[in-house]
C-alpha positions in Angstrom: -18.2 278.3 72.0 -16.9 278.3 68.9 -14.1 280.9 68.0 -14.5 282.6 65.0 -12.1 283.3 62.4 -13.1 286.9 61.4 -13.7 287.5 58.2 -13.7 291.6 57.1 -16.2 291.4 54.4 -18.4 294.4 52.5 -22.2 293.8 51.6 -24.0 296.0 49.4 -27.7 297.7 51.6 -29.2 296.4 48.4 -27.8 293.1 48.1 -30.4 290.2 48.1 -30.5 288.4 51.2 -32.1 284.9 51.3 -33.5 284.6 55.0 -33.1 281.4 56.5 -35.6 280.0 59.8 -33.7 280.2 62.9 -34.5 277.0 64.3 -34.3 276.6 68.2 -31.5 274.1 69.2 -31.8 273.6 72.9 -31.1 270.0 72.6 -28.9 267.6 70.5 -31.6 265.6 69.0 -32.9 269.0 67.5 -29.4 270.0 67.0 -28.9 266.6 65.1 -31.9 267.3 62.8 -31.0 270.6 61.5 -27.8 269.3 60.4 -29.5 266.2 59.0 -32.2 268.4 57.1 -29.3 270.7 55.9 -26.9 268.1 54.1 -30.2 267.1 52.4 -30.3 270.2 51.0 -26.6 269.8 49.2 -26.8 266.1 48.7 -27.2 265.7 44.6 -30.1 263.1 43.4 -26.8 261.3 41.9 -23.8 260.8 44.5 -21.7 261.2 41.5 -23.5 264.3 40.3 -20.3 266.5 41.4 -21.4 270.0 39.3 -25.3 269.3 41.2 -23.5 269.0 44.4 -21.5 271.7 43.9 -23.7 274.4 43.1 -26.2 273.3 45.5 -23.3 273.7 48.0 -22.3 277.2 46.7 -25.7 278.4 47.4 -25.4 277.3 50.8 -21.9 279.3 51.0 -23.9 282.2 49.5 -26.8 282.0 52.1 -24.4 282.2 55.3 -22.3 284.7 53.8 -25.2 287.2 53.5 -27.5 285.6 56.0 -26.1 286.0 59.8 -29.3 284.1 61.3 -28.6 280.9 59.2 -24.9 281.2 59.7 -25.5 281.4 63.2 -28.1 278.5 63.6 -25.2 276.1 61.8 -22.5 277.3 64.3 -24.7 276.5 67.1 -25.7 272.9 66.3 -22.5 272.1 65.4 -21.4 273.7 68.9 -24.1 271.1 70.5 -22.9 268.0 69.1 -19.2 269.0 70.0 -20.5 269.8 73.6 -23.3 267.0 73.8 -20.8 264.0 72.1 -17.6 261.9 72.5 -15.3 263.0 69.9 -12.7 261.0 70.8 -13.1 257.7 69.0 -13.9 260.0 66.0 -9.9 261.7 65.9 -8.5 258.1 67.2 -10.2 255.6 65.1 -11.9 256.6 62.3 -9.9 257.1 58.9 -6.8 255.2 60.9 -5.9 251.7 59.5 -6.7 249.0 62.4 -4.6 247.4 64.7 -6.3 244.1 64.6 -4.9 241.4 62.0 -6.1 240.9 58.6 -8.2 237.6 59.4 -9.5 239.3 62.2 -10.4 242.5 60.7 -12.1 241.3 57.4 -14.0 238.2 60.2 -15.3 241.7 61.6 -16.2 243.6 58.5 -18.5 240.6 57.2 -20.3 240.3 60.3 -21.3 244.0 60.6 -22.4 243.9 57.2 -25.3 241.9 58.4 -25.5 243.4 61.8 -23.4 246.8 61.8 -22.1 247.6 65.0 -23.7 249.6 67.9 -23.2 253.2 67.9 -24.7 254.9 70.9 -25.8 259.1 70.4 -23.2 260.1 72.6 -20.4 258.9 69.8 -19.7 261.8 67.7 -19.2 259.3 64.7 -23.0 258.1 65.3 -23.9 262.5 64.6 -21.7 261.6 61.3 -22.9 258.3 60.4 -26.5 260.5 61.0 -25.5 263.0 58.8 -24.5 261.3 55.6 -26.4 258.5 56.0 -26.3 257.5 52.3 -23.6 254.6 51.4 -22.1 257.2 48.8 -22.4 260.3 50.3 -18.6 260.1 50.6 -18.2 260.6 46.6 -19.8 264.2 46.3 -18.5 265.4 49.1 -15.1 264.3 48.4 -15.9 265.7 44.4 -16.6 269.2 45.7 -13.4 271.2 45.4 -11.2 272.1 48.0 -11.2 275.7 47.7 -14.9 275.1 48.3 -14.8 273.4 51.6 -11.8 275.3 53.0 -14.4 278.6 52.4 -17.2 276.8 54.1 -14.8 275.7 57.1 -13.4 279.3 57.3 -17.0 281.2 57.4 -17.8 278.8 59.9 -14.9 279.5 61.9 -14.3 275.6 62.8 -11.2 276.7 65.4 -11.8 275.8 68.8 -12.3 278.7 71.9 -10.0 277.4 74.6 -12.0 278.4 77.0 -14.2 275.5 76.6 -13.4 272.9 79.2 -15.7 269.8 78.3 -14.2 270.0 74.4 -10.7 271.0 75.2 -10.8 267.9 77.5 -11.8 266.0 75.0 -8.7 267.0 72.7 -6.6 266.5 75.2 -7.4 262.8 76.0 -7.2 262.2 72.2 -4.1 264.0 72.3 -2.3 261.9 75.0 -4.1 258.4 73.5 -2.2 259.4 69.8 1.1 260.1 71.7 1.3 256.7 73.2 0.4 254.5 70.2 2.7 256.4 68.6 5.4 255.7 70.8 4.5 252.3 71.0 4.5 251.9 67.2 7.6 253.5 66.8 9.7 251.5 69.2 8.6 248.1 67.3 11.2 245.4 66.2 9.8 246.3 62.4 10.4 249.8 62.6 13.7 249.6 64.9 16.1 246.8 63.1 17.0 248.9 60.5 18.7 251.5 62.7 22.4 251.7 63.3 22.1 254.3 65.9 19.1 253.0 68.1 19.0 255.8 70.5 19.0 258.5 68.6 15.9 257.1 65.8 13.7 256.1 68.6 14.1 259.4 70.6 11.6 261.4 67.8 8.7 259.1 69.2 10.2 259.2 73.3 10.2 262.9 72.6 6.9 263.4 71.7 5.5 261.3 74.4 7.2 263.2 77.3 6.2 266.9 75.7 2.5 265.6 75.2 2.5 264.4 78.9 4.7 267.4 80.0 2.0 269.8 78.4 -1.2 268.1 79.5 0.7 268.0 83.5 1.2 272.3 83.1 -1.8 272.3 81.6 -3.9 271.4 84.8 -1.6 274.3 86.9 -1.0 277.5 86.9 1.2 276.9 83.7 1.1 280.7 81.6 -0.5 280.6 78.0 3.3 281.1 76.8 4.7 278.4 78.2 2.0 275.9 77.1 2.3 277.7 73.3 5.6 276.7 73.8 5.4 273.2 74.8 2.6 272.6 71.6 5.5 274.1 69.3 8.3 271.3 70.7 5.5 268.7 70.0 4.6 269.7 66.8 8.8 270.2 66.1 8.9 266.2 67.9 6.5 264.8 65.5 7.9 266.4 62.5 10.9 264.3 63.2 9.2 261.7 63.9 8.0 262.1 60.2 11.3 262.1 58.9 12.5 258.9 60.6 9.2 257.4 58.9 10.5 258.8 55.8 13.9 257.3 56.4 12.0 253.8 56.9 10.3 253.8 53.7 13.4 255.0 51.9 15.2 251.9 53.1 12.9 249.2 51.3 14.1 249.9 48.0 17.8 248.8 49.1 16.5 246.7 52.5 13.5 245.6 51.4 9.9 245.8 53.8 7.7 243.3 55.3 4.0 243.2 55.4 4.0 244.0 58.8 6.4 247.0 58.2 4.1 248.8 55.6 1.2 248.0 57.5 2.8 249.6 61.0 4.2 252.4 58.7 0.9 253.2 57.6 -0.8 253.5 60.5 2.4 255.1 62.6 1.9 258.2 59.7 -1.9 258.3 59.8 -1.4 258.7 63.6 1.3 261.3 63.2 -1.1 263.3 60.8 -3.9 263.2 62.9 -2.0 264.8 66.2 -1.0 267.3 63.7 -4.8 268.5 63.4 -5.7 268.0 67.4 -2.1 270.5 68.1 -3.6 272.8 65.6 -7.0 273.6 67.6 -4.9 273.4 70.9 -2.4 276.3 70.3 -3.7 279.9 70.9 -1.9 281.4 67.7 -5.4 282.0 66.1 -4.0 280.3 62.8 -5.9 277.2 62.0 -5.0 274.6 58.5 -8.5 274.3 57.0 -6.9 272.2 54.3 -5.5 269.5 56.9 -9.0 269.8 58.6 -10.4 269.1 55.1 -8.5 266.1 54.7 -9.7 264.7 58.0 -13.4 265.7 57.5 -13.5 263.3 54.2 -11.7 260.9 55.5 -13.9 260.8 58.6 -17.0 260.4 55.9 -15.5 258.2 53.7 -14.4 255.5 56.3 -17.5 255.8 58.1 -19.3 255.4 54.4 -17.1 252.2 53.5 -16.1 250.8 57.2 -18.1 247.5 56.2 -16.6 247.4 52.6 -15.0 243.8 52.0 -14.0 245.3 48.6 -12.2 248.4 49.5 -10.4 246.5 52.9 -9.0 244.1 50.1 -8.1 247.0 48.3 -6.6 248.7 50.7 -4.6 245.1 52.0 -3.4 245.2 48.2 -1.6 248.5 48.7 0.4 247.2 51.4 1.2 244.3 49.4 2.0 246.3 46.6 4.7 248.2 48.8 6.4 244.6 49.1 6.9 244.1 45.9 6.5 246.8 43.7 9.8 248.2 43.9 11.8 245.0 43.9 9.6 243.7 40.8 10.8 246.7 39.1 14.3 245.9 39.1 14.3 243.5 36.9 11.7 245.0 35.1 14.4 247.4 34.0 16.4 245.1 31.6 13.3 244.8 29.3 12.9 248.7 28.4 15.3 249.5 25.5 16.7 253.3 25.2 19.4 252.6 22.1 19.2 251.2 19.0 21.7 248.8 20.0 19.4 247.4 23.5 16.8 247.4 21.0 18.2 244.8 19.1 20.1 242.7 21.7 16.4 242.8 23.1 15.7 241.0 19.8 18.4 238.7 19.7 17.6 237.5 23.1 14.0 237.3 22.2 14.7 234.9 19.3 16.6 232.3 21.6 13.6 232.1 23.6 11.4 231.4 20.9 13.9 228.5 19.9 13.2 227.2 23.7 10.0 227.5 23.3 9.7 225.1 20.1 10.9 222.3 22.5 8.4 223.2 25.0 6.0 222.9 22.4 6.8 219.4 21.2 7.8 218.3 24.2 4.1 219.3 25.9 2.0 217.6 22.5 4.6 214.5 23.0 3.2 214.3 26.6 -0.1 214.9 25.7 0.3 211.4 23.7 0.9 209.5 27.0 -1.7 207.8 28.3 -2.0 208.6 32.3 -4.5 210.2 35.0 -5.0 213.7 34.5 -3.2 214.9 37.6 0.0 213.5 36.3 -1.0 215.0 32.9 -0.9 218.2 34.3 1.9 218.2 36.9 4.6 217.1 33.4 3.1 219.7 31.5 3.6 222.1 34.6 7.8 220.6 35.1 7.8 221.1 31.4 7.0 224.6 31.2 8.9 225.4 34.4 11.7 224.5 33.0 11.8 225.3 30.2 11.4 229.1 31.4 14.2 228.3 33.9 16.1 227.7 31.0 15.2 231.0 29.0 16.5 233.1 32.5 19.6 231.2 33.1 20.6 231.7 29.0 20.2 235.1 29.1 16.6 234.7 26.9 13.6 236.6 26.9 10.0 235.4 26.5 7.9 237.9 25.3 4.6 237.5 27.8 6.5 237.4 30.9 7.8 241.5 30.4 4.4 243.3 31.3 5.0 242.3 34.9 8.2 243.4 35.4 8.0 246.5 32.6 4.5 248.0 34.2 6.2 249.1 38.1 9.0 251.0 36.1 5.9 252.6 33.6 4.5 253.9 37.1 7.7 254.7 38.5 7.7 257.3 36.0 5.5 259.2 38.4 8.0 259.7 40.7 11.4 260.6 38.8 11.6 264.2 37.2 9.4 265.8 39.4 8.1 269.0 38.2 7.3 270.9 41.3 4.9 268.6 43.7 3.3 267.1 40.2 5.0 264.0 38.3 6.6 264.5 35.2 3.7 263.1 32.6 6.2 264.1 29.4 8.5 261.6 31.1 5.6 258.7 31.5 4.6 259.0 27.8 8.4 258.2 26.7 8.3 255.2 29.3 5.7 254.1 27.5 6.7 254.7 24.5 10.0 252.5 25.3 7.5 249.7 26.4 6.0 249.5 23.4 9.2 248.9 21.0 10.5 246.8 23.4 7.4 244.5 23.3 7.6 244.8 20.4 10.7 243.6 19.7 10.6 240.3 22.5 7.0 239.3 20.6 8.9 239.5 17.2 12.3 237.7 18.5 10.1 235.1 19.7 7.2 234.2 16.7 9.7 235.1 13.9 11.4 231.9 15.4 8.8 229.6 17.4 6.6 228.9 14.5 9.1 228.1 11.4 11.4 225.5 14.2 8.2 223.9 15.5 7.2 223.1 12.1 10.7 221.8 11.2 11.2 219.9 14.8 7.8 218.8 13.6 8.6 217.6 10.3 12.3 215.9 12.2 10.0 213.8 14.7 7.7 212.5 11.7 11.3 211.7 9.7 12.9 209.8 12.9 9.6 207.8 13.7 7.3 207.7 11.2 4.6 208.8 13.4 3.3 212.6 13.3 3.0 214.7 16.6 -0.7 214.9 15.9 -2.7 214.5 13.0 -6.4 214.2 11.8 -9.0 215.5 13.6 -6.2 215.9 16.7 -4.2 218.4 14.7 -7.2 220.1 12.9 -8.3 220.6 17.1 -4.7 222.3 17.7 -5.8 224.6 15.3 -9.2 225.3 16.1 -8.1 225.8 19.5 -6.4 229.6 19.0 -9.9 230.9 17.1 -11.5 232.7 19.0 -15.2 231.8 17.8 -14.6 227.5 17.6 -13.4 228.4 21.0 -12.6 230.3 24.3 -9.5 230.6 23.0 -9.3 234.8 24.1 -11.4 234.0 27.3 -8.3 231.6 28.2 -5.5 233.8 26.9 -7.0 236.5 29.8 -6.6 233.6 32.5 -2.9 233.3 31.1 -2.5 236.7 31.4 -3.7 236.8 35.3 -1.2 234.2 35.8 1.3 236.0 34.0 0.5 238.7 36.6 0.6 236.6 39.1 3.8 235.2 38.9 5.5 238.6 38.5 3.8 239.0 42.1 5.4 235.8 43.3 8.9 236.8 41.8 8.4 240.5 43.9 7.6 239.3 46.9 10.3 236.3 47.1 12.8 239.1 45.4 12.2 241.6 48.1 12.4 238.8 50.9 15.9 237.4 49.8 16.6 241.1 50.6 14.7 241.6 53.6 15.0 238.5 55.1 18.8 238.4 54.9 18.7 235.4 53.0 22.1 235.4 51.2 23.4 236.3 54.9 21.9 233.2 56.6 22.6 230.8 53.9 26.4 231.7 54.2 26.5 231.3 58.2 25.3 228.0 57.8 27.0 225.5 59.4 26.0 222.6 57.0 26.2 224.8 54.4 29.7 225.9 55.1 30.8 222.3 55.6 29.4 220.8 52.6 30.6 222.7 50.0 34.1 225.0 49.3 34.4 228.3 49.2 33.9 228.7 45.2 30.9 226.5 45.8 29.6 228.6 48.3 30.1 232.3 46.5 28.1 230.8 43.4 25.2 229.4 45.4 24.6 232.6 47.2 25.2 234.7 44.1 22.6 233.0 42.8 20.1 232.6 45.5 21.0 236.6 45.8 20.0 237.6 42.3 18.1 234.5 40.8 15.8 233.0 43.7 12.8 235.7 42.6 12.9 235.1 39.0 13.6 231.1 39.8 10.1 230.9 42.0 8.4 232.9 39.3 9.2 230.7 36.2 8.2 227.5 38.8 5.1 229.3 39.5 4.3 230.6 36.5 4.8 226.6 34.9 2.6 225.0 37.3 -0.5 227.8 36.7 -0.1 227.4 32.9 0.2 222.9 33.3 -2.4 222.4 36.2 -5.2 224.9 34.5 -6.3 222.3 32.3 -6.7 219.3 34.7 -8.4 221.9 37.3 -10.3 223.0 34.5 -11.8 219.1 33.5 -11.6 218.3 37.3 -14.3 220.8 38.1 -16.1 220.5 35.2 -15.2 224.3 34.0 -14.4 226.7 30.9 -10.9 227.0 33.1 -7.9 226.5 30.5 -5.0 228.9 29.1 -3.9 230.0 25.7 -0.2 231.4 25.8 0.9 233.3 22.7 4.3 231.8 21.8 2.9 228.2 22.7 -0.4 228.9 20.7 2.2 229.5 17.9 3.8 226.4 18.4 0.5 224.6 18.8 -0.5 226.1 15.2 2.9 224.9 13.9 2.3 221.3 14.6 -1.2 221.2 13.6 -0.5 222.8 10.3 2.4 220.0 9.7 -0.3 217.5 10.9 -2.4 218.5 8.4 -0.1 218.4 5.5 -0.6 221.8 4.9 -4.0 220.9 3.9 -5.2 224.5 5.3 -7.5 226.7 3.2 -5.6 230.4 3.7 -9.0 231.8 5.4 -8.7 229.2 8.3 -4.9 230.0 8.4 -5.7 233.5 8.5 -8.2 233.0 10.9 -6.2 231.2 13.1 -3.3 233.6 12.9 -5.3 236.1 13.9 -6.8 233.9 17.0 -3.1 234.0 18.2 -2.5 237.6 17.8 -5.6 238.0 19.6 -4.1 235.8 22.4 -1.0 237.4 22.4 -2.6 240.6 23.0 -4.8 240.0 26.0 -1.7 238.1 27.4 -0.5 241.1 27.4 -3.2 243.7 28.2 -4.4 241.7 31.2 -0.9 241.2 32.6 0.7 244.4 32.3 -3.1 246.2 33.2 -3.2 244.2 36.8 0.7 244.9 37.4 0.3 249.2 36.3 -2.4 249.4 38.7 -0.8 247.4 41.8 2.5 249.3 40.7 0.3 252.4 40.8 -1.5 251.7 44.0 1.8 251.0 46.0 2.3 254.9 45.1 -0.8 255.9 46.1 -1.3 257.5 43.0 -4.9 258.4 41.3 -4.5 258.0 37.8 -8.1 260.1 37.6 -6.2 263.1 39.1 -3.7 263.2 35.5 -6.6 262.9 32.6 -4.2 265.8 30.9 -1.7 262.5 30.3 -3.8 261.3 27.4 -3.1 264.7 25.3 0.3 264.7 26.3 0.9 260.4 25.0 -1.6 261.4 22.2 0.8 264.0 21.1 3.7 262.6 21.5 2.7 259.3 19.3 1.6 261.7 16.4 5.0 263.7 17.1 7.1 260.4 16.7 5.0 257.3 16.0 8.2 255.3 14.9 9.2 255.6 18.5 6.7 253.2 19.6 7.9 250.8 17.4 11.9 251.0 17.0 14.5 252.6 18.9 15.0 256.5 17.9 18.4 257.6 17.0 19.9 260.4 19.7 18.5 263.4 19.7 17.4 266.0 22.2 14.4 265.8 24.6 11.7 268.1 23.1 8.5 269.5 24.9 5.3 267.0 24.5 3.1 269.4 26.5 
């Protein structure tokens, strides 16, 4: 039977009582229908109807409170399905990332979505999938409040009586399965290279294994109450050290850097860890039970058994762990384009405008190209050495372009979340200021590099046309470089979001080979090298592998990043599709040539028009690019940006407190309250 957690509770003689039918539950199938028929009663019209839901669940809290028979009649179809069902799968599977590989998993996910997978009535996860049947039944009851659910668990009285053997066996095999995967997880060459003293990291997960098995061997003796209490108390002190060594691991990354693999083991090593938590909990006789960590388990339950088929939400999810590889290593250099001072704020500027002066010659050089007659392939694979390059040569100078910031600047935005911790919550005064310091500093690199790109293209323009006698492009050729950045002559903004995905994703590129320098020991390898060693001298040697150490990310990202912007066009032609990109500063340049083409021959509305084409571009190169890199810098935290809608007041007020900090460094002064 159920145990009950007593609760002491007054009720007025007079107090209106809502009688409920007492329905007889003699077998599971009737058992199952109550159950079904009840969550009909709480499910809202809308799954995202939360206040619906809510009250609709309240009254159901009010009716067992004051109604014994229908409190009763829930405990004992619950009871049924616990007694009548395997709840094993439900604590060892569900809500636990899977073991198989990616291919494997999402090959598995696509097939049940046109034939779902057989669940047979004695699998306690068919009574759930029975239950909340609905494909977003997971939202309202994951929208009702916690305090809510913790109450309904409690009158319930969910805690297990030990003195039933069928369900207690259950727990126990659960128990034991948990125990060994952990073990098994933990004593992996992903989760075990990084220790220096072997023995004593892997003995948390030995630990845990020999009290589980130590326990469940007393367990089926004469072993006292006592000593088994006792033996649950070393496991649960075994696994919270097991959590610590996790926590270890995951502090490593950020110096060590992680693997897929790693996060992915990592994440299902704590997901296991939390889930023996909840089975220890009903086990022990110390009539205390953790309704909130049952809570947790009971959505998760519904909302993997909800989305188990979802291709969207397992790529989602794959993201995260993606995210983990790079987020925090893409953040590093991220760091160098957020100004504090006055003085950054300007050197920001200053490196800005020798960008834009690199960019002029990318500019020409790409329209000189474009004059060469040749097969589109080869068309795009210059422009693409061109670019890359070029942006090679605006790292290795010490340059800045503009577009390629909201990549690197969005992981350090989120990483305000974590610094400055205000209790358990993140510090959302300190976000808004991180934001704030984006801005200028975007500010400033855009500025540094259009101040400069336009006026030198025009003259490098006007220097080519003196040399040669020939323009760059003229006619109806300049008159299209023009037309080109307007965003209703053409898909000039549809293109600058493309560039800004690609932005994006070479800021993923440059994180993930970053953080695999690092985690691969690449620097390391390079310099035990025999052919390495023999081939060059020692001076040789220190200034390839300081390079490789603190270059080879950003290097891969500017290649990257110059063959999406050169190939887009010939896949775009190739394929017969509105595929192209518009990129800010070489939109500028574009609009510099084609004005010099035209011999000025502009009417001010088209130049106007055109100029505000490229702002346009410049904008979305931004928005789209720093919006995809916030969220995957967000997701690697497993933050919920919903959970924080009091950060808009607190930005809000902060702009309208100092607006002139979103646009230029402040002078010092000291940190005031933005709450």
């Amino acid at each position: 039977m159920l145990r009950l957690l007593k609760r002491n509770k007054d009720s007025s003689p007079n107090a209106a009582k809502q009688q409920a039918i007492v329905l007889p539950l003699h077998s599971a199938n009737r058992s199952l229908d109550f159950l079904v028929e009840l969550i009909d009663t709480i499910r809202p019209e809308n799954a995202k109807d939360i206040p619906q839901a809510t009250l609709r669940f309240k009254a159901l809290l009010y009716q067992m409170t004051q109604d014994r028979s229908s409190l009763f009649s829930l405990r004992k179809a619950l009871l049924t399905q616990f007694l009548k069902t395997n709840i094993v799968n439900a604590l060892t599977e569900s809500g636990i990332t899977s073991s198989r590989g990616f291919v494997q998993e999402l090959t598995g996910k696509v097939l049940h979505k046109f034939l779902p997978e057989l669940q047979t009535p004695d699998n306690f996860l068919y009574v759930i999938n029975r239950i909340f049947y609905k494909k977003k039944d997971h939202i309202w009851v994951e929208g009702i409040e916690l305090d809510l659910w913790i109450q309904f668990f409690e009158v319930l009285g969910i805690q297990i009586n030990m003195t039933e053997p069928a369900l207690i066996k259950q727990l126990q095999s659960a128990l034991q399965l948990l125990s060994y995967r952990i073990t098994t997880l933990g004593l992996e060459k992903e989760i075990t290279q990084r220790y220096e003293d072997f023995e004593n990291a892997i003995f948390p997960f030995l630990e845990q294994s020999r009290l589980v098995n130590e326990y469940l061997h007393l367990h089926k003796t004469i072993a006292t109450a006592d000593t088994q209490r006792i033996l649950l108390t070393n496991i649960t002190e075994a696994l919270h050290n097991c959590n610590q060594t996790i926590q270890w691991i995951r502090e490593q990354r950020i110096a060590y850097g992680t693997s897929l693999a790693q996060t992915y083991i990592i994440t299902r090593l704590q997901q296991q860890v939390d889930r023996l938590f909840i089975i220890l909990d009903v086990l022990d006789t110390d009539n205390t039970f953790n309704t909130e960590r049952f809570v947790a388990y009971f959505k998760t339950v519904v909302h993997n058994e909800n989305r188990k088929n979802s291709i969207k939400e397992f790529l989602s999810e794959n993201t995260g762990y993606l995210a983990y590889q790079i987020a925090e290593h893409g953040g590093r250099t991220g760091e160098k384009f957020i100004t504090t001072t006055r003085k950054e704020f300007w050197r920001m500027f200053r490196s800005a405008a020798g960008g834009g002066i690199i960019i002029s010659f990318i500019g020409i050089i790409k329209n000189l190209l474009a004059k060469v007659t040749m097969a589109p392939f080869w068309h795009g694979f210059l422009y693409s050495t061109n670019y890359s390059l070029g942006f090679i040569l605006i790292q290795d100078t010490g340059s800045t372009l503009a577009t390629k910031q909201p990549a690197y600047t969005a992981n350090n935005v989120a990483s305000s979340f974590d610094v400055q911790k205000i209790g358990e919550q993140p510090d959302l005064r300190n976000l808004a200021i991180t934001i704030g310091k984006v801005s200028r500093t975007q500010i400033a690199s855009f500025t540094g590099n259009l101040i400069i790109v336009f006026p030198l293209t025009y003259v490098l323009a006007w220097l080519f046309f003196a040399a040669t006698g020939v323009k760059i492009a003229e006619g109806a050729a300049a008159h299209k470089l023009l037309t080109d950045q307007q965003p209703f002559h053409s898909l000039a903004w549809l293109y600058a979001c493309f560039t800004g995905f690609f932005l994006f994703a070479s800021g993923l590129i440059a994180g993930y080979v970053e953080n695999y320098v690092v985690y691969g020991k690449i620097a390391e390898r390079l310099r035990n090298q025999p052919s390495f060693k023999n081939n060059f001298n020692e001076r040789r040697q220190y200034k390839i592998v300081h390079y490789v150490e603190n270059n080879l990310g950003s290097l891969m990202g500017n290649i990257s990043l110059g063959f999406f912007l050169g190939m887009a066009g010939f896949l775009g032609k190739t394929f017969g599709l509105p595929f192209d990109i518009r990129h800010i500063t070489i939109s500028a340049a574009n609009t510099a040539i084609g004005f010099f083409g035209l011999n000025n021959q502009v009417s001010m509305k088209e130049l106007w028009y055109t100029i505000f084409g490229v702002a346009g571009i410049g904008f979305l190169n931004f928005a789209v690019s720093f919006g995809l890199a916030f969220l995957v810098a967000v997701k690697s935290r497993g933050i919920h940006l919903r959970d924080y809608p009091q950060f808009l007041g607190i930005l809000w007020r902060y702009l309208k407190k100092y607006p002139s900090d979103f646009i230029k460094a402040p002078p010092l002064r000291k940190a005031e309250h933005l709450g």
